[in-house]
N, CA, C and O atoms as a DFTB+ gen file, in Angstrom:
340 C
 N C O
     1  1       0.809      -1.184       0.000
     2  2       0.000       0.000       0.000
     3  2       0.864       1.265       0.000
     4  3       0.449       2.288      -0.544
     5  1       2.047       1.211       0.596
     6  2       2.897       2.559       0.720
     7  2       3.514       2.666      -0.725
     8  3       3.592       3.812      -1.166
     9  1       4.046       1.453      -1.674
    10  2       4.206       1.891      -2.784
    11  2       3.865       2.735      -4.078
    12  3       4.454       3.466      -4.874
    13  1       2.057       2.026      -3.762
    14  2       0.639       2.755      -4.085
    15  2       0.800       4.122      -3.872
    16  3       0.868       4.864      -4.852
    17  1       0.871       4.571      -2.732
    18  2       0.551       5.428      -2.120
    19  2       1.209       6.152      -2.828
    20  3       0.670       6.690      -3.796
    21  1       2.896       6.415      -2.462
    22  2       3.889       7.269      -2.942
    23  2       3.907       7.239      -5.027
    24  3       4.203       8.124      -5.829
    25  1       3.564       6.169      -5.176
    26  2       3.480       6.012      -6.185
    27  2       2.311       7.718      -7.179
    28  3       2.508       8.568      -8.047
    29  1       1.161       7.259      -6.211
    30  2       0.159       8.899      -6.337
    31  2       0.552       9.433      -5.852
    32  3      -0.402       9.891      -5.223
    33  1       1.796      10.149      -5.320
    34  2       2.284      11.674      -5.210
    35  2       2.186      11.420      -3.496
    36  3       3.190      12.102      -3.289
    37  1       1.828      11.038      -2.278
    38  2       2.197      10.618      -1.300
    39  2       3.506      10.829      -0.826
    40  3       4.497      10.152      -1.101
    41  1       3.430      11.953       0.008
    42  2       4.980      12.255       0.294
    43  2       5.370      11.876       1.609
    44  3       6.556      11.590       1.776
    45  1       4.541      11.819       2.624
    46  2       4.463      11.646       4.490
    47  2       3.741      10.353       4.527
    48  3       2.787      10.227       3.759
    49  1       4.105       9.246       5.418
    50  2       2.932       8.589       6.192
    51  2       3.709       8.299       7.475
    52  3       4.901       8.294       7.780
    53  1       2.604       8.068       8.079
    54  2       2.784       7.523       9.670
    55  2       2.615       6.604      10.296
    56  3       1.443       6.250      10.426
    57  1       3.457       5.973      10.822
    58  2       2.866       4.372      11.776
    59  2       2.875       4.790      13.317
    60  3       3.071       5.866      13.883
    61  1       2.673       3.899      13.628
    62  2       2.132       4.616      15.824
    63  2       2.913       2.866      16.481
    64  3       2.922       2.597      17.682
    65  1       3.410       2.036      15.542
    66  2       4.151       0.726      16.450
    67  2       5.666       1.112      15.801
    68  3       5.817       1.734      14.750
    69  1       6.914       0.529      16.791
    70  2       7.820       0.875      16.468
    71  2       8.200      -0.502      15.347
    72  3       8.674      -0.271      14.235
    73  1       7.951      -1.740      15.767
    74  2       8.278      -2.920      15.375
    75  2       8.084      -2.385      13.982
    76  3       9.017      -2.135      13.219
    77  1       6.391      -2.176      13.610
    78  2       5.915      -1.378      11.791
    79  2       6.196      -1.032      11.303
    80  3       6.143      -1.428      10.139
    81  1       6.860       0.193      11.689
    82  2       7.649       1.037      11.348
    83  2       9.142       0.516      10.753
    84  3       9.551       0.752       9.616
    85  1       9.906      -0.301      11.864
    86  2      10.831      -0.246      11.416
    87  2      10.469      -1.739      10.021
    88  3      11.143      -1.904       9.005
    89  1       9.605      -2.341      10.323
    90  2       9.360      -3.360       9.004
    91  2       9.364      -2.362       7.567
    92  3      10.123      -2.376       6.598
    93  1       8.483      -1.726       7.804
    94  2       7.827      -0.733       6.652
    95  2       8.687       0.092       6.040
    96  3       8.429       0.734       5.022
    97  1      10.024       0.098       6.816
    98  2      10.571       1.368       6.615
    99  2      12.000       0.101       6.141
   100  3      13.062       0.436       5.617
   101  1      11.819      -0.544       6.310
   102  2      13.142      -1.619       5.612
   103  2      13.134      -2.446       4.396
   104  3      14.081      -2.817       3.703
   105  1      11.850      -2.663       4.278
   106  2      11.299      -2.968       3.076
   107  2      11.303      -1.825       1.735
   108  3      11.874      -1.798       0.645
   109  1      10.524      -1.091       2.320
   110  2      10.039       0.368       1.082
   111  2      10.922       1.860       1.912
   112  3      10.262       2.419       2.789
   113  1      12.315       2.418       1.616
   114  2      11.877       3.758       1.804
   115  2      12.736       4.496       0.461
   116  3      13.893       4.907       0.544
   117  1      12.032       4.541      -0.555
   118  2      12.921       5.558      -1.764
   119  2      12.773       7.201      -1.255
   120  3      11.967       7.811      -0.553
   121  1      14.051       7.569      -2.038
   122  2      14.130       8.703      -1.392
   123  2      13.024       9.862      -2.163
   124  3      12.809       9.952      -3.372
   125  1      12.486      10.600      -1.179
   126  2      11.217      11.376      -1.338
   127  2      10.482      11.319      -0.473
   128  3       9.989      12.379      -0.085
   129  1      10.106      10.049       0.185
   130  2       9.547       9.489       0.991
   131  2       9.759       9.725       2.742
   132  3      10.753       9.299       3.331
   133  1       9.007      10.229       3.198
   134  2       8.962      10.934       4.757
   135  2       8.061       9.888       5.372
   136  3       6.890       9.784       5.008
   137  1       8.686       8.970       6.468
   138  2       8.057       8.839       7.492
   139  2       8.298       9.326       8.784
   140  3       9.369       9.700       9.262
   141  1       6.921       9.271       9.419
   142  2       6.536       9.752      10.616
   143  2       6.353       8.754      11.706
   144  3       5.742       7.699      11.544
   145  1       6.887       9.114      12.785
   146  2       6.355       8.117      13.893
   147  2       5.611       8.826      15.342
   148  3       5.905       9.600      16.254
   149  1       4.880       8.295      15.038
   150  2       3.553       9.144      15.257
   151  2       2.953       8.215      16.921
   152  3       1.935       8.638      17.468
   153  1       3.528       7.302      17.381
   154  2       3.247       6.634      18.568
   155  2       3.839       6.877      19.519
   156  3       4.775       7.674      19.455
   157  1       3.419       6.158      20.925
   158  2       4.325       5.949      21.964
   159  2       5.786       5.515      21.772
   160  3       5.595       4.314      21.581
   161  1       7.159       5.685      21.692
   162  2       7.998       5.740      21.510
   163  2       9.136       4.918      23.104
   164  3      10.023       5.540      23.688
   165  1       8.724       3.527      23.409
   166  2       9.715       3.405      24.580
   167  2      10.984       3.852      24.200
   168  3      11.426       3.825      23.051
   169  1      11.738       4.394      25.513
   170  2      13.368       4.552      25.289
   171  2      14.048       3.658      24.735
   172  3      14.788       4.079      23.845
   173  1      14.081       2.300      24.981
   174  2      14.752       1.059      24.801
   175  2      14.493       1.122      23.493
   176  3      15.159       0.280      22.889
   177  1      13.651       1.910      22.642
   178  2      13.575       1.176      21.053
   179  2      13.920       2.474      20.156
   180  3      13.902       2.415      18.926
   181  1      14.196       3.501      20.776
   182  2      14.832       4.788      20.541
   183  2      15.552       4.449      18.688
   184  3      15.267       4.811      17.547
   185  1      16.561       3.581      19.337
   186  2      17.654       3.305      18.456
   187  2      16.890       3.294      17.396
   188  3      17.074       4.280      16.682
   189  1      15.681       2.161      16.816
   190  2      14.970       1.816      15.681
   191  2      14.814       2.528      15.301
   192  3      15.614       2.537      14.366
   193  1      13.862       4.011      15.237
   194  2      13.551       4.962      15.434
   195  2      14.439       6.099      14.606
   196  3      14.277       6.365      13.415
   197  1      15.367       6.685      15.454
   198  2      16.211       7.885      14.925
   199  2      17.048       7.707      13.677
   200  3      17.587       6.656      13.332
   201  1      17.081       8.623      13.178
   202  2      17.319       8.440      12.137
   203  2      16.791       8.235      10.979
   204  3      17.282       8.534       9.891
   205  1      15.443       7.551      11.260
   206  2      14.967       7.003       9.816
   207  2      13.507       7.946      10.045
   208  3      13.236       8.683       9.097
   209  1      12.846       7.963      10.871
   210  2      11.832       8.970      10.786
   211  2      12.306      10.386      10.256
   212  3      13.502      10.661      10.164
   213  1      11.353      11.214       9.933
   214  2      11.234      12.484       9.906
   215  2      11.436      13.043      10.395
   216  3      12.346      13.865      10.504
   217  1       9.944      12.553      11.276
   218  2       9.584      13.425      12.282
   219  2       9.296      12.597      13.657
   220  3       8.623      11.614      13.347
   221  1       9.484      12.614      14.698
   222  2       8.723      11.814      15.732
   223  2       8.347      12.710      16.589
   224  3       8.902      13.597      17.237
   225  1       6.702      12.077      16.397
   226  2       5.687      13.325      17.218
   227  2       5.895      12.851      18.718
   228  3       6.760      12.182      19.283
   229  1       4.525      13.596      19.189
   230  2       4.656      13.350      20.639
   231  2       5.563      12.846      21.669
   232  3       5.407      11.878      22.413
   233  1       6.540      13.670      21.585
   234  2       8.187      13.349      22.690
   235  2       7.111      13.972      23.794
   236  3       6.500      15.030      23.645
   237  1       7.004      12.968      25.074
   238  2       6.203      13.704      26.169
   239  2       7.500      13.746      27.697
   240  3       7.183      14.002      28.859
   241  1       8.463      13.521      27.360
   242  2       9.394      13.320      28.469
   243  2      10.864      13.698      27.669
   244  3      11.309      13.735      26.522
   245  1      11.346      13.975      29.213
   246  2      12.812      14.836      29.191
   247  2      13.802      13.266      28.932
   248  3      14.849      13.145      28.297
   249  1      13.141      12.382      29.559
   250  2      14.138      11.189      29.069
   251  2      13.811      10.999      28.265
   252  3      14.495      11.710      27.529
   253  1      13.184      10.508      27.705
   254  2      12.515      10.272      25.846
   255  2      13.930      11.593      25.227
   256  3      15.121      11.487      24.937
   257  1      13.246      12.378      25.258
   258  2      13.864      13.786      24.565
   259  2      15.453      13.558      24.646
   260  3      15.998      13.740      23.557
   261  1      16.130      13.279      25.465
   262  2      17.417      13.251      26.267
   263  2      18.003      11.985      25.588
   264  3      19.152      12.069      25.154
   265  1      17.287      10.763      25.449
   266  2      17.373       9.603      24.425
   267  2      17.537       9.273      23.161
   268  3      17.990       8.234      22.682
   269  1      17.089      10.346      22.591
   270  2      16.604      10.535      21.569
   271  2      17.812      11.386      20.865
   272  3      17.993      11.424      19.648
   273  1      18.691      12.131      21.948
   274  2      19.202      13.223      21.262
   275  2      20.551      12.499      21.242
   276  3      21.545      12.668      20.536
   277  1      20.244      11.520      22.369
   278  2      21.741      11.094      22.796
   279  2      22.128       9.893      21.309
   280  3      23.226       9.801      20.760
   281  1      21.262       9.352      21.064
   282  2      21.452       8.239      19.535
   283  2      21.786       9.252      18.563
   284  3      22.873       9.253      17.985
   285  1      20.761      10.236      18.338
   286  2      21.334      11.557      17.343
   287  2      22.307      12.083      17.068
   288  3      22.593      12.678      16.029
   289  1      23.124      11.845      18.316
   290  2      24.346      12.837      18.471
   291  2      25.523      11.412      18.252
   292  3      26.739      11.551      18.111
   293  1      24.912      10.320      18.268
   294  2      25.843       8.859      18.055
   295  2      26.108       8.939      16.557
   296  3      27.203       8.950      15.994
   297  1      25.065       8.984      16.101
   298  2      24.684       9.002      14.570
   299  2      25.038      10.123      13.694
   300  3      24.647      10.263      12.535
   301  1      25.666      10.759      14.223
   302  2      25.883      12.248      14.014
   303  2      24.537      13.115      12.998
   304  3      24.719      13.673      11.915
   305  1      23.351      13.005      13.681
   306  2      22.200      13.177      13.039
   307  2      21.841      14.600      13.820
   308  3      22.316      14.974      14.892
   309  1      21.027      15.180      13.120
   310  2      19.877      15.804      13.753
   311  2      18.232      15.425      13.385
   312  3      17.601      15.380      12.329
   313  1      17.840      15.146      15.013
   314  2      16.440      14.273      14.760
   315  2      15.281      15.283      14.704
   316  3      15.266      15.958      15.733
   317  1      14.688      15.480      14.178
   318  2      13.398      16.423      14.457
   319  2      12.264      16.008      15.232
   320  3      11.730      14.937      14.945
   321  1      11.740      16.835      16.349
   322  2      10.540      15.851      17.076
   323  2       9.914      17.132      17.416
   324  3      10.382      18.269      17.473
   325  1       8.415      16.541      17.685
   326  2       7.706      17.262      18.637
   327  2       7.712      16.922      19.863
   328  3       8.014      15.859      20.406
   329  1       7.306      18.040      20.319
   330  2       7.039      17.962      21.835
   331  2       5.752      17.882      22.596
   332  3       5.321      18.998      22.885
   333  1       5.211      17.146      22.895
   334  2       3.857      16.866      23.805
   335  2       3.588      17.374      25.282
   336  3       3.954      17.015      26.402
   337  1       2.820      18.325      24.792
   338  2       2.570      19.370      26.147
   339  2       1.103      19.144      26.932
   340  3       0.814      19.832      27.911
């Protein structure tokens, strides 16, 4: 379906499981293609995560946030997230 998708001009999608995500995102990601991770985010799965998203919404914690920056800064990345207030 994401091939579909991007295929019609589909530039963003979002999954909310990390496991999905990282399936979805190992299988299909040509470049153009923005995913979002859009779920609960445990620390422990951080790693899966950075880097390959976009964007990861709802950061609701300073450890999350702090986790997040700390793989970023491994990866020599900058991660983009929101913040959940």
């Amino acid at each position: 379906m994401i091939k579909e998708a991007f295929g019609a001009g589909l530039m963003d999608i979002g999954e909310n499981y990390v496991e999905d995500f990282s399936d979805k995102y190992q299988q299909y990601h040509p470049e153009g293609l923005n995913y979002h991770f859009i779920g609960r985010l445990p620390t422990k799965k951080v790693i899966k995560v950075v880097g390959k998203a976009r964007l990861i919404h709802s950061v609701g914690s300073i450890k999350l946030a702090k986790k997040i920056d700390f793989v970023a800064s491994e990866e020599d990345i900058c991660q983009d997230i929101l913040i959940q207030v």
